[in-house]
N, C-alpha and C positions, 0 to 999 in steps of 0.2 A: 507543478506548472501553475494549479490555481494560488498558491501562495504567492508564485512569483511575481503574478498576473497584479494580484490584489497591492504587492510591493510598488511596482512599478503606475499604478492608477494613483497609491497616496504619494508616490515622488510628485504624479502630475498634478495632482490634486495642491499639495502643497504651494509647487511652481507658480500655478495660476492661480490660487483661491488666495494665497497672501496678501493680507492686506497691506504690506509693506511690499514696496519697488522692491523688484530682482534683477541687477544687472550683471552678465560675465561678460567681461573685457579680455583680449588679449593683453601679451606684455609691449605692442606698439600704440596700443588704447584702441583698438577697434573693437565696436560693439560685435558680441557675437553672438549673444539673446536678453532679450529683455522682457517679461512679463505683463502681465496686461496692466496692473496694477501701476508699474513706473509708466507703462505708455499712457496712460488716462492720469498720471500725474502730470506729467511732461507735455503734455496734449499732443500726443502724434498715433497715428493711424498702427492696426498689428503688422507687426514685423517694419515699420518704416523706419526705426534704428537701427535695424542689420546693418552691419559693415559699416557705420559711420563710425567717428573717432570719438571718443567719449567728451573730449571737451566739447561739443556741441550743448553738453547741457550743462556748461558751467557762462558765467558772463564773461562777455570779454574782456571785462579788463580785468581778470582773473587766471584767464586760462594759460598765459605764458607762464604763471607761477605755480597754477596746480598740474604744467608739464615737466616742472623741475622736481614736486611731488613725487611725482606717478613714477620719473625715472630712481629717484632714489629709493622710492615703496621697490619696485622690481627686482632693485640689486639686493635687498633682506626683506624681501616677503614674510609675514608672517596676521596671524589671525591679531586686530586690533580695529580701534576705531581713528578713523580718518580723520585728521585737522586737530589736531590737538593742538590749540594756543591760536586756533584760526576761526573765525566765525563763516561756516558755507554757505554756501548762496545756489539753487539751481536757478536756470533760464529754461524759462517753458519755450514753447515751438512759436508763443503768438510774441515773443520778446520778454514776458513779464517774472520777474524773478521773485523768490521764495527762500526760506530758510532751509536747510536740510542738518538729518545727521547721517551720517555715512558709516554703517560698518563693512570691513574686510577682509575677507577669506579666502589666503592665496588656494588654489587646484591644479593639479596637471591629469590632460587627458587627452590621449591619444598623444600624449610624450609632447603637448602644447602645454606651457604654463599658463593660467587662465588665472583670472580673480571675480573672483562671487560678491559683490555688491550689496548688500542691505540700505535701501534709501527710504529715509522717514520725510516725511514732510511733516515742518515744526512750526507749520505759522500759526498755527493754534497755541501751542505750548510758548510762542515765544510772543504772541499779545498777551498770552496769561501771565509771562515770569514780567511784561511791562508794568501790565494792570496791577501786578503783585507787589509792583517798585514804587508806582505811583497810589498806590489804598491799602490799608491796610484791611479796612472793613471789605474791599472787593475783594484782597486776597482770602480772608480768610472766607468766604463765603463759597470762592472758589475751589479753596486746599481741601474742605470737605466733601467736595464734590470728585477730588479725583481720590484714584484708590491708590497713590504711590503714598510711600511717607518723606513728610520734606521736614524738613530740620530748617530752623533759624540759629546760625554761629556771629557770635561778635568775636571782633577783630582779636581777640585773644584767645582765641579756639577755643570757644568755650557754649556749650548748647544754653541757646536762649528759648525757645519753643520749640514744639513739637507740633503734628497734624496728622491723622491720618483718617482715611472715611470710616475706620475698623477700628469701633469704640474701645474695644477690650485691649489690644493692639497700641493703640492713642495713649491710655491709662497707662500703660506698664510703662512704654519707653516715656515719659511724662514722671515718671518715681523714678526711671533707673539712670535719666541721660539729663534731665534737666539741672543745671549748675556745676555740670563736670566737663570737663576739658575732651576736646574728642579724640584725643590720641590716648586717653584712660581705658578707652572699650574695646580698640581695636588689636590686632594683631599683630607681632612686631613684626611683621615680613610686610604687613602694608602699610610701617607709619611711614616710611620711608616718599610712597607715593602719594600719599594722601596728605603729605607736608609739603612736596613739591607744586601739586596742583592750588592747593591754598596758596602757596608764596604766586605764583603764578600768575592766579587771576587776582590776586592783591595789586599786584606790580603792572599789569598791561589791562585791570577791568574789564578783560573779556571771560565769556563763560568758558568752561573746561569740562571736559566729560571722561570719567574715570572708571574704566570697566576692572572689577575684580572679582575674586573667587576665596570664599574661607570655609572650613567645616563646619556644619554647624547640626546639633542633634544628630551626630553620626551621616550625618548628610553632606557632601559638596553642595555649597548654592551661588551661584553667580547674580550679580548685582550689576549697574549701572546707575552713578550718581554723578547728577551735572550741576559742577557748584557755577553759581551765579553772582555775581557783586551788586551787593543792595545800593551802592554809592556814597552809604553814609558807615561805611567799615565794615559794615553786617556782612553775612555770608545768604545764602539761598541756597540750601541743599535738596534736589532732589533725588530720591534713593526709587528705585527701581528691580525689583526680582526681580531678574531674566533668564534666571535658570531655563525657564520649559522654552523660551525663545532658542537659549543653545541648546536645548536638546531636539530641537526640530531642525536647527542648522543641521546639528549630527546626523540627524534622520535622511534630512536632505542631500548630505553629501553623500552617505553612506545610498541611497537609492539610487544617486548619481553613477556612481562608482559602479552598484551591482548591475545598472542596466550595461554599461561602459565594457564590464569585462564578462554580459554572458556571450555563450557560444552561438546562439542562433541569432542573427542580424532579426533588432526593432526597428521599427516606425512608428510614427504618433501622425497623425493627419486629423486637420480641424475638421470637424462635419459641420461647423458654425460657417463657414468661408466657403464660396464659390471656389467648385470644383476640388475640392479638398484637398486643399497643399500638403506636403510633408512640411513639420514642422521641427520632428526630432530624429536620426537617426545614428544608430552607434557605432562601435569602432566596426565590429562584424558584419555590417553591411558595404562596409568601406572593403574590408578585407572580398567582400562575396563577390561582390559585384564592379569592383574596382573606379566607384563616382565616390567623390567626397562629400562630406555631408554637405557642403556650401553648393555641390552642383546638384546633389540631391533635394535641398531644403526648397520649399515654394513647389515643386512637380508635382504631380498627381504621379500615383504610384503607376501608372498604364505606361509614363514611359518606359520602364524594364520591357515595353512588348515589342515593343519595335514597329516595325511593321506588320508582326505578326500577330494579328488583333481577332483570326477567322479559330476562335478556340472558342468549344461548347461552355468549356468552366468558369470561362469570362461570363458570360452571362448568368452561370450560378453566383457569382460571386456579387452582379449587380443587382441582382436581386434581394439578396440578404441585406448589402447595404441598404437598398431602399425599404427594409423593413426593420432594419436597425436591431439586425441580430448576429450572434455568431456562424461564422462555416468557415470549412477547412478546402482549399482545391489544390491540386497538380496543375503548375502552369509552366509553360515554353517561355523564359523570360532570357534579354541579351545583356551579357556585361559591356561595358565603357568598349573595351575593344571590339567587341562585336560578339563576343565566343557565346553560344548559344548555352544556358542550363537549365536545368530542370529546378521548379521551385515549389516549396509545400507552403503556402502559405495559409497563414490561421489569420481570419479577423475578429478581434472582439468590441463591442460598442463597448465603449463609455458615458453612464447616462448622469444627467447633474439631478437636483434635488426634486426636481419637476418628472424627471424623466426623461426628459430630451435628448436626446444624441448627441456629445459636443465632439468629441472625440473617437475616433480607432487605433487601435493598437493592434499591429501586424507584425507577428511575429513568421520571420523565412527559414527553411531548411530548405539548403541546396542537396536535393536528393540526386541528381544529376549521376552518378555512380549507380544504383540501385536501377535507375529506369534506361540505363542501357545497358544492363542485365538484363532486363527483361524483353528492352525490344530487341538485342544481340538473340535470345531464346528462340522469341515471335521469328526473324529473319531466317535463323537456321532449320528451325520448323518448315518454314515454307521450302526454303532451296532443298530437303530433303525430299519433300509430296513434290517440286517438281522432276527432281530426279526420279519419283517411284511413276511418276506419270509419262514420262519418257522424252519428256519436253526438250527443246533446241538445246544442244551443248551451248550454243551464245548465247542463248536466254539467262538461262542457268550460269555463264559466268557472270556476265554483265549483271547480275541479280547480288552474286556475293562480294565480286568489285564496290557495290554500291554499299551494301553492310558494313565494311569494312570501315569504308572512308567516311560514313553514317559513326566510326565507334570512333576514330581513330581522329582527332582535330588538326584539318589542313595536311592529313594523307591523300596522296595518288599512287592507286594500285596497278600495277598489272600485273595479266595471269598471261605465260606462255607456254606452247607444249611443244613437245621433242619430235620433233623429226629423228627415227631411233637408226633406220637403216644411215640417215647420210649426217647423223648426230650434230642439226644445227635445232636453235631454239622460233618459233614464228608466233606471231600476235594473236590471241584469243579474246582478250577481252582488256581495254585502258581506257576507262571513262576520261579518269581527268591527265593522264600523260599528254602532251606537246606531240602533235602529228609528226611533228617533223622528227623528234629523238625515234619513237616509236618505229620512224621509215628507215632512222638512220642503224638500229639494231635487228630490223629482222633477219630471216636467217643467220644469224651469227653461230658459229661453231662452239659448243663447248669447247672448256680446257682452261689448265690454273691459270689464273691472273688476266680471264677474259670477262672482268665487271663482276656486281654480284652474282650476278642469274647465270650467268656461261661459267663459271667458281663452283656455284650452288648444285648445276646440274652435273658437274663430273667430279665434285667430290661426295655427292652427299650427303651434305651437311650445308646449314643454318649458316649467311654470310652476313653478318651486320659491318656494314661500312658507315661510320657517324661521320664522316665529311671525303667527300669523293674528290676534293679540288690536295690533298694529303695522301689517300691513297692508294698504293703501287697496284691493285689491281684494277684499278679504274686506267693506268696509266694511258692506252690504248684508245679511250674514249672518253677519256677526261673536258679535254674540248667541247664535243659533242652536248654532255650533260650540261656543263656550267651554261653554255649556249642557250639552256633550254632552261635555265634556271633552277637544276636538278641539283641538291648540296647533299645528299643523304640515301643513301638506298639499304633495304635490310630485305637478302632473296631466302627464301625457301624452297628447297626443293617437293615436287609433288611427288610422293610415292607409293606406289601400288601396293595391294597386299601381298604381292611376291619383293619389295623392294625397290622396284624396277623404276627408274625414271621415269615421270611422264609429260613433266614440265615445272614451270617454277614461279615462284607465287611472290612477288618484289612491291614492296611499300616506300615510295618517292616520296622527300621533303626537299619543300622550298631551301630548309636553315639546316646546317650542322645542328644534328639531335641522334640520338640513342634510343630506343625503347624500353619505356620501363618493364617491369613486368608484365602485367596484365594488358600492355597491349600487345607484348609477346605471346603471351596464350589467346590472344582473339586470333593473330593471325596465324598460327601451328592450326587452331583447330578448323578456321578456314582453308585451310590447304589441305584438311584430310577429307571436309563438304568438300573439292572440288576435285579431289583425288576418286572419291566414288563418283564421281559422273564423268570425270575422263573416264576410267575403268571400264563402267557402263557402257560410255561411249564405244571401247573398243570391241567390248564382249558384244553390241550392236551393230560394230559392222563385221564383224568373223562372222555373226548370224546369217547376216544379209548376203556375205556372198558364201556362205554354206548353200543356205536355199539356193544361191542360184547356180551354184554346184552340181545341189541337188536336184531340181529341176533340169538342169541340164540332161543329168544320170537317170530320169522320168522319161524325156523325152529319148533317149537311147533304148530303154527299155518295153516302151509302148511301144518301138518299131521290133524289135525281137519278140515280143509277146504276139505283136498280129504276124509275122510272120509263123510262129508257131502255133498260132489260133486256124492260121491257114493249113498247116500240116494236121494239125486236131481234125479239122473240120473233114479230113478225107476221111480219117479212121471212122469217126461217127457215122460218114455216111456208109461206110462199111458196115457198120454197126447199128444202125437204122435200118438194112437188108436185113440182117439176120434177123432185128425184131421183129421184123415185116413176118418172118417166116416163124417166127416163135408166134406170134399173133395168130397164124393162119391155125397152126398144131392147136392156141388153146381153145378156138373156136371148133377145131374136130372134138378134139376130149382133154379133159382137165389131165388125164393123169398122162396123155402121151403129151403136152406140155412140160408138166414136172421131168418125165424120163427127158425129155429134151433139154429140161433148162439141166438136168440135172447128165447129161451126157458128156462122156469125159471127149468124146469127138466133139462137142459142141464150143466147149471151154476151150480143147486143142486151136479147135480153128478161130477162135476168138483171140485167143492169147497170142498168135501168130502175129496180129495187128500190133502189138506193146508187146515186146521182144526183151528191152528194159525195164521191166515194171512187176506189174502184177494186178489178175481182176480179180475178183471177188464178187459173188451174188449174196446180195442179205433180204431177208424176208423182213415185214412188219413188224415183225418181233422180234429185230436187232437178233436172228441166229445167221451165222454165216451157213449159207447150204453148197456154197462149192469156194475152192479159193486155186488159184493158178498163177504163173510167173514167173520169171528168174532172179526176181529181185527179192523172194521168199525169205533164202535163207540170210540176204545180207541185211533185210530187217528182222532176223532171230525169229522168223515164223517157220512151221511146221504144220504143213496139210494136212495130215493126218489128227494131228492133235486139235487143231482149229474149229476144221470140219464137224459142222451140227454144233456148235457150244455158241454162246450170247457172247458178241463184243465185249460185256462186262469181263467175262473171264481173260482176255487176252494182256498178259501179266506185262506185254512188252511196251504194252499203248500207258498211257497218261489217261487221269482222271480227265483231262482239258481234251484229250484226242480224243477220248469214249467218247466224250459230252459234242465232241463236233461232229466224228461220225454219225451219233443218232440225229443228229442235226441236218446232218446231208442226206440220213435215209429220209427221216421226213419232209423234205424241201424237195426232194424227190420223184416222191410216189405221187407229193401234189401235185406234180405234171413238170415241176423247174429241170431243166437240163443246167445241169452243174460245168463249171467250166474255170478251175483259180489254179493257182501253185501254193503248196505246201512247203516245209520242209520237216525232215523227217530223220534222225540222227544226224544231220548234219549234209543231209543231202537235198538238192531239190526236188520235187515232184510236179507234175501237170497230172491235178486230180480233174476228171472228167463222170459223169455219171448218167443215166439215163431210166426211165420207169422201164417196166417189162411187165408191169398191168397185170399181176398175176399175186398182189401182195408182196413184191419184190421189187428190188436196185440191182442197177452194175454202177461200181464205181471202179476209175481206173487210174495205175499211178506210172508215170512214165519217168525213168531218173534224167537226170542233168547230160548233157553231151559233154565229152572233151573241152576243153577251155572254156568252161564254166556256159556252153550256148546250151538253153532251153530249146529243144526242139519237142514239140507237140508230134 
């Protein structure tokens, strides 16, 4: 990138530091850049040649004949110097005209054929070659002064003098040329030209300029020599190395070229010029952003924003320029038709010899692909937390409705779900659908050939239709759509983790279109986000009217419970007498207590009250001291065996029923009257319990009535 960088600074560098005029014309002569150098020739303001026609800078009463030029240069373009056998002339801006030499270097780019311009201004050289015709003593005081080598030939080709400001140089060709004919030295593939231009300017005494190329020390070297008519037969040769000249053309076209055909769209903007116009832009900016360089050239690069100007990295980025440094930001930028993209843009200053900032060089990557990936990520992320949050199903579609049409350019989604019992389809969520299509489809019945979505939902299957006004399964509602300006619909069916339909997920276009891939898979995996929040949704209201089910089946219950709370509470009060009178015995004596709590009449007439069940007396140290009932043996207990051993031993209980019986002895003895239902193999109980203030509980289990009634 930094090589590139450095490439593209010596194109500019070249461009504008030349001190030869730069002009590219098209092939109807319109100027389509010129450099600073021809503009400060020419005397006109930067960029005030744009789009004017090239003869602007020739005189008039020239310019109908160098348009007959220019059209036959066009039809065999090729690399040479302009006017040969013609003395040129430019006209500045203020009227006043000058001598010129012109070379020409046909270009194509961007599949325009262009021509590259080289303009010298020779009014120097052409009072010298005067002064040179009218002195001899001025010429040559002059010839030493410049560093070409000029040759003096009389009219029988034959070297008369020599000059050059390179003494060593002077010497040699002064022994090797002087008194020999000039077609003795040269090369036979240039006498041919180099006799033409002699006969030439013999016959019409105007000058000639002769660009060629010979090998010389293993070297190609290009020359330029412009014979001149002394008037009195003589010749005036001035000879010219221009090799490194054509090797900067090369350099030049070649930078031309590489800027031309890289991948990421440049810019060049003056930092010298109010508000910093674009001044250069290439083919890939044409291609990105769809403005051609001519509507491009002169803008400040902010119009790509449109009216979207409220971005933090705009202000990064004015920043750097006002400190005339590099940064790189992500910017929201609009092409020619409006289509929004993502752009990476890099600026670098360009600083001249001072340091001054004259130039940026903006290099774009349309990342646009990459950053909705990532805000497609960001959206789905979210629609998923709202789904774990429990949020409105129309929240939640209108949320992924939006994402879509956010990936998807100049999509309108809608999302519909199934009515399963009476299997029609009804509206959830259509941002940008047409009210009225919208009104005109809801409940619509699935079944084949009823549009995408009523297709979609009773086969199962992915319905892309790329133009609805062609086909047969729009046939039914074809009206309808085109009405609404509907050309394209592609339905999804939404389906649960069991397969089950639950609705179906349809992307509207304005135009007959198809989808390519990948906006295939945005919307398959939007339909499986919106498939778990229908789901949710359903598994949300099965909840809803469970509880209220269940509550219902709460309320039925709490009326059987106190009805049998009221049966309990008689036996208790039965059973609060006999405490009464177990209390009186322990107050006589502890041990006619014990023989009481422990009397098998006492337990009889106890157990009379729970006829289903069974009681039991445990001391504070979890031993059973008596156990009674009929419901003994159908919980696998045995009195005998029971009787005197710790609840721990009773093989038929649970680790979990030990742990809650000691739990009801101790809630107990605290003074708690016990009062819940159990179950107990699979049957119900009303466990009941009561102190007996002696280190001991009754607790008591009464089984289930006939048709499952709890009676206490």
């Amino acid at each position: 990138m930094e090589q590139k960088i450095e490439e593209e600074t010596l194109f500019k560098g070249i461009f504008e530091a030349s001190v030869e005029g730069i002009v590219v014309a098209d092939q109807q002569g319109a100027i389509v850049k010129a450099n600073a150098a021809l503009e400060k020739m020419f005397g006109y303001e930067r960029d005030e040649l744009n789009g004017k026609k090239i003869e602007v800078l020739i005189p008039q009463n020239l310019r109908k004949k160098h348009t007959g030029h220019r059209q036959n240069y066009a039809k065999k373009p090729e690399v040479r110097t302009m006017g040969s056998g013609l003395d040129l002339w430019g006209l500045k801006k203020d009227g006043s005209k000058f001598p010129l030499e012109i070379s020409l270097s046909p270009s194509i780019i961007d599949d325009k054929k262009l021509v590259v311009a080289y303009v010298m201004d020779i009014s120097k050289r052409r009072e010298t070659e005067i002064k040179l015709q009218q002195s001899v003593e001025k010429n040559t005081a002059i010839l030493q002064a410049l560093p070409d080598l000029i040759f003096v030939v009389n009219k029988e080709r034959v070297y008369t003098d020599v000059h050059s400001s390179n003494a060593e140089i002077l010497l040699a060709m002064q022994e090797e040329l002087i008194g020999k004919s000039i077609y003795d030295e040269l090369p036979e593939t240039l006498l041919p030209k180099v006799k033409k231009v002699f006969d030439t300017v013999e016959e019409t005494q105007q000058s000639e300029l002769l660009e060629y190329s010979y090998e010389r020390d293993g070297a190609v070297k290009f020359y330029e020599s412009r014979v001149v008519p002394k008037g009195n037969g003589d010749f005036l040769v001035v000879v010219r190395d221009t090799s490194d000249h054509k090797e900067a053309e090369q350099n030049l076209f070649l930078k031309d070229r590489a800027l031309e055909s890289a991948a990421n769209a440049i810019l060049i903007v003056d930092a010298t010029q109010k508000d910093m116009p674009i001044i250069y832009a290439n083919e890939a900016f044409e291609k990105m952003t769809g403005y051609t360089k001519e509507e491009a050239s002169g803008e400040n690069c902010r119009f790509l924003q449109k009216e979207d100007r409220q971005q933090k990295e705009i202000e990064v980025l004015r920043k750097a320029i006002d400190r005339g440094i590099s940064c790189e930001v992500e910017l929201r930028n609009y092409k020619k038709d409006g289509t929004l993209f993502w752009n990476q843009l890099t600026i670098t200053p360009i600083k001249n010899e001072d340091g001054k900032v004259t130039h940026f060089i903006g290099v774009q990557n349309d990342i646009t692909t990459r950053k909705k990936e990532e805000i497609l990520k960001e959206q789905s992320s979210k629609a998923l937390e709202m789904i774990a949050k429990h949020q409105s199903l129309k929240k939640i579609a209108d949320h992924i409705v939006k994402m879509v049409e956010d990936q998807i350019p100049k999509a309108m989604v809608s999302l519909l779900t199934l009515d399963k019992p009476n299997k029609t389809l009804h509206k959830l969520a259509a941002l940008k659908i047409p009210k009225a299509f919208s009104d005109g489809i809801e409940g619509v019945s699935i079944g084949n050939n009823v549009g995408s979505c009523g297709t979609a939902a009773f086969l199962k299957e992915e319905i892309i239709v790329s133009d609805i006004e062609t086909s047969p399964l729009w046939e039914n509602y074809k009206k309808l759509a085109l009405e609404n300006n509907l050309r394209a619909c592609w339905s999804l069916p939404i389906l649960s983790s069991t397969k089950q339909v639950l609705g179906t997920f349809a992307v509207y276009h304005e135009q007959p279109t198809k989808p390519n891939p990948d906006e295939l898979k945005i919307v398959v995996d939007a339909s499986k986000l919106m498939a778990i929040a229908l789901e949710q949704h359903e598994t949300n209201v099965k909840l809803q009217n469970n509880q209220q089910e269940l509550k219902s089946y709460a309320d039925k219950l709490e009326d059987k419970v106190r009805d049998r709370t009221n049966e309990l509470s008689e036996s208790i009060d039965k059973l609060m007498q006999v405490n009464s009178q177990l209390e009186v015995q322990i107050e006589e004596t502890k041990l006619a207590e014990l023989k009481a709590l422990t009397s098998q009449a006492l337990y009889s007439a106890i157990a009379q009250h729970f006829p289903n069940g069974m009681i039991a007396v445990v001391d504070n140290h979890y031993t059973i001291i008596s156990l009674h009932g009929e419901d003994l043996k159908r919980l696998g207990l045995q009195k005998e065996e029971a009787e005197g051993k710790s609840v721990d031993t009773i093989s038929q209980f649970t680790k979990d029923r030990i742990d809650r019986i000691k739990q009801n002895v101790r809630d107990t003895l605290a003074g708690n009257h016990l009062s819940e239902e159990i179950e107990i193999n699979g049957i119900d109980y009303s466990l009941n319990s009561i102190p007996l203030y002696s280190g001991q509980c009754t607790s008591s289990n009464e089984s289930e009535l006939a048709q499952s009634k709890v009676k206490s």
